[in-house]
N, C-alpha and C positions, 0 to 999 in steps of 0.2 A: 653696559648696565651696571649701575654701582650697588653692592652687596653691604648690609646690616649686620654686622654680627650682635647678637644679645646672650648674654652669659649669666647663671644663675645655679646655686650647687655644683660648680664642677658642668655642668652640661651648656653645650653651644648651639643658639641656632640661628638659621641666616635668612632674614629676607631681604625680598631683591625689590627695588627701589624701580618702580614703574610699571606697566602694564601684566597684570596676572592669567596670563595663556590658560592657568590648570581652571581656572575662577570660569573663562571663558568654554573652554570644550566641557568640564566635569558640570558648570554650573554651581549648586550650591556645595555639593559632596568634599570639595576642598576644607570650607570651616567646618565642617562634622571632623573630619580626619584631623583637623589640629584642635578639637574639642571647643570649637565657638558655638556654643548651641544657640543660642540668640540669633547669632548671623545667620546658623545654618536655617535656622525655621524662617527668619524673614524674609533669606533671601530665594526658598524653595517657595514660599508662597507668592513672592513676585514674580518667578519664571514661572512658574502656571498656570497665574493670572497673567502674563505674557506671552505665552507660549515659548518660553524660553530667551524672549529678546533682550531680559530685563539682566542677564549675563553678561550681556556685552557690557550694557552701564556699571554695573557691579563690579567688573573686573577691573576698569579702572582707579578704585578705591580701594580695592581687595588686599593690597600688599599695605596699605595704609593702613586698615582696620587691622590688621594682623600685628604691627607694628606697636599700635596702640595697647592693640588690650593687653601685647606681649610686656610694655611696658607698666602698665596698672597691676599686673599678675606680679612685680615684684623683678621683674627681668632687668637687665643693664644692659646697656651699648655698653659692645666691649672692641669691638673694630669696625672701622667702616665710619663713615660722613655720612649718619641720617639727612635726607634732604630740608630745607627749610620748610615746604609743606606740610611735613609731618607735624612739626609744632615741637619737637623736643628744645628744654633749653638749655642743655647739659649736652656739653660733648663728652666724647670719650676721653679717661684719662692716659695720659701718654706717659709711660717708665721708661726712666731713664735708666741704661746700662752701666 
């Protein structure tokens, strides 16, 4: 599974490029914890008008939506090969030694 790094202040954080496991058992409670409140309210209303099925589907997106809005919030690729689905059209910059 290939890993995202995004860098901003001094601060790193990594998402991992495919299927989001915590998206799937937590439901919507993962984008509360990384502060998506948007996702978090839509996506708790879909699992309840679901009865939670709508996690399955979500989760396949979940590391995308994180990706994105990490990137509109000002974040950078700082390691890692974003996948071409995500839509980034900047790679990371590579320094030379």
């Amino acid at each position: 599974m290939a890993h995202v790094h995004f860098q901003k202040n001094g601060l790193t954080k990594e998402v991992k490029a495919g299927y989001s496991w915590t998206v799937f058992f937590f439901g919507a409670f993962p984008f509360a914890f990384r502060g998506q409140w948007g996702w978090f309210f839509l996506s708790a209303l879909l699992c309840v008008c679901t009865w939670g099925l709508a996690a399955f589907v979500i989760a396949f997106f979940a590391n995308k939506i994180t990706a994105r809005w990490l990137k509109e919030n000002g974040w950078e690729v700082s390691g890692g090969l974003p996948p071409l689905s995500w839509g980034f059209t900047s790679a990371p910059q590579l320094q030379a030694n």
